[in-house]
VOKOLSE-382378 format. One record per residue (C-alpha): residue in three letters; z negated, y negated, x negated. Coordinates in steps of 0.001 Angstrom, whole numbers, padded with zeros to 6 digits, always signed. Example, Ala and Ser with C-alpha at 12.3 -4.5 7.8 and 13.67 -1.06 7.14 Angstrom:
<votis>
ala-007800+004500-012300/ser-007140+001060-013670/
</votis>
This chain:
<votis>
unk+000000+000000+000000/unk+000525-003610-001233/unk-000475-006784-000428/unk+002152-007776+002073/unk+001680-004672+003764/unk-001999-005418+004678/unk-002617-006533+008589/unk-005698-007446+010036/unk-007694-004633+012527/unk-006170-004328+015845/unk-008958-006979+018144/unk-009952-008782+014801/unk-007313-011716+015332/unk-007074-013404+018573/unk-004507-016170+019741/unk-006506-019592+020444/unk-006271-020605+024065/unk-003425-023554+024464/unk-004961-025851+027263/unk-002480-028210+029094/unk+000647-026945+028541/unk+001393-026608+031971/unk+000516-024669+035469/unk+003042-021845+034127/unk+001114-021057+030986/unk-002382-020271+033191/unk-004012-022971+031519/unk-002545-026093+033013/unk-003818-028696+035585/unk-007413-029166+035213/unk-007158-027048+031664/unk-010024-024436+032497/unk-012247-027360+033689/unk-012393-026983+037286/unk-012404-030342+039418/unk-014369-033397+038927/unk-018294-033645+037833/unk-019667-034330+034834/unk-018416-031062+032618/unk-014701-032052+033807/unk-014789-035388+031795/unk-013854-035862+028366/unk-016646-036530+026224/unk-019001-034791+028042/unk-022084-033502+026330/unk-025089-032537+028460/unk-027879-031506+026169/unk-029793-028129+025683/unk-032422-028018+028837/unk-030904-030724+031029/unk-031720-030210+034364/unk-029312-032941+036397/unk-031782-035646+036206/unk-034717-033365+038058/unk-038020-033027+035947/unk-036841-030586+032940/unk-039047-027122+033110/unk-039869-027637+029711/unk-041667-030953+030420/unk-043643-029337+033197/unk-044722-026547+030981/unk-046937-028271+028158/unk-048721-025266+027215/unk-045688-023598+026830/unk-044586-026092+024030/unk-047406-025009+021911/unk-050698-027272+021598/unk-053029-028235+018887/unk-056527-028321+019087/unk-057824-031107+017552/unk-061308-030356+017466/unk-060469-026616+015539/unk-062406-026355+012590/unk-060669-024943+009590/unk-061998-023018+006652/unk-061581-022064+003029/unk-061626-018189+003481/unk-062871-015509+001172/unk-062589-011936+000990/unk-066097-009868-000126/unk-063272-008337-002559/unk-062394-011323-004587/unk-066222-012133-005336/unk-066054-008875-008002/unk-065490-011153-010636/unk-069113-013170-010632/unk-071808-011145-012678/unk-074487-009383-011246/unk-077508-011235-009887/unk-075204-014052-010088/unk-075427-016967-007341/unk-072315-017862-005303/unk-071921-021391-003710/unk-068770-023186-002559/unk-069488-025559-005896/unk-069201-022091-008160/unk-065702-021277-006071/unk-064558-024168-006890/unk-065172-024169-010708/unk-063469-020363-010993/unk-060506-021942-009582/unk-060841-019700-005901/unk-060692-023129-004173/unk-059190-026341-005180/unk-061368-028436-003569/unk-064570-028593-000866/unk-062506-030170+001893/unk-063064-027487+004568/unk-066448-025149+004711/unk-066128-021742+003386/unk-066024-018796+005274/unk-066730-015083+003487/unk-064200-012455+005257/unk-065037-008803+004592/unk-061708-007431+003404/unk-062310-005697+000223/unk-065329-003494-001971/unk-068138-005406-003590/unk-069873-003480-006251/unk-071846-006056-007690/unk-074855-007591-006353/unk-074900-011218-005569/unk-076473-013671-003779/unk-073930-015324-001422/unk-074469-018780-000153/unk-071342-019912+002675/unk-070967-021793+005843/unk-069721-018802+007684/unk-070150-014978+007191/unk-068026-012140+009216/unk-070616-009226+010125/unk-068881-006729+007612/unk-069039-009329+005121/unk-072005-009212+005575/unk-073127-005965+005478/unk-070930-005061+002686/unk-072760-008220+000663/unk-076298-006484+001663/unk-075307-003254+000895/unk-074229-003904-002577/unk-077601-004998-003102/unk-076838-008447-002449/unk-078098-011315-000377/unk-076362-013991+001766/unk-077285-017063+002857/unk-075782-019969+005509/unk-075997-023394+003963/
</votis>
């Protein structure tokens, strides 16, 4: 086979549709437009979710748009896994996060999620504990504490 023997798939080209050439070609007249109204005109451009002018459904549905709590508080979170690194006996506060470069900064409170093993025992101090956290913290030996 060479190159000008290669044809396209049978279905993979189609013939664009020729508007106004006439009632004879199928396409003449009103050119696939129907009569009158607002889609007829040239130019015409309703947007996405347009509803004629009535209230759109999208404006009566706020909740459906998503919403944002203002009032949420949001925390720097911790798994029970990541505090392996400290020494035993050692104490943990948001300041000594900070300084081992687990946080950045002390904007939010801390919160101590129990993904992970702990197999040192520390003393925990947090804004927040999860219950496993918690008992994981405890059962390494460990203490925790809510500041």
């Amino acid at each position: 086979m060479m190159a000008h023997q290669v044809s396209p798939s049978k279905g993979a080209r189609r013939t664009r549709k020729r508007l106004g050439r006439g009632d004879a070609s199928g396409h003449g007249s009103y050119s696939g437009r129907g009569m009158k109204g607002q889609k007829s005109r040239s130019g015409a451009s309703i947007r996405p979710g347009f509803e004629g002018g009535q209230l759109p459904l999208i404006k009566g549905l706020p909740m459906k748009r998503g919403f944002t709590n203002i009032f949420k508080t949001k925390y720097h979170l911790i798994n029970v896994g990541e505090l392996g690194v400290f020494s035993a006996d050692s104490e943990v506060t948001p300041e000594a996060l900070v300084a081992s470069g687990f946080l950045r900064n002390l904007k939010y409170p801390v919160k101590v999620l129990g993904d992970g093993e702990l197999g040192v025992a520390l003393q925990v101090k947090a804004q927040k504990f999860t219950r496993s956290a918690q008992e994981k913290i405890e059962a390494a030996g460990g203490g925790v504490e809510v500041v």
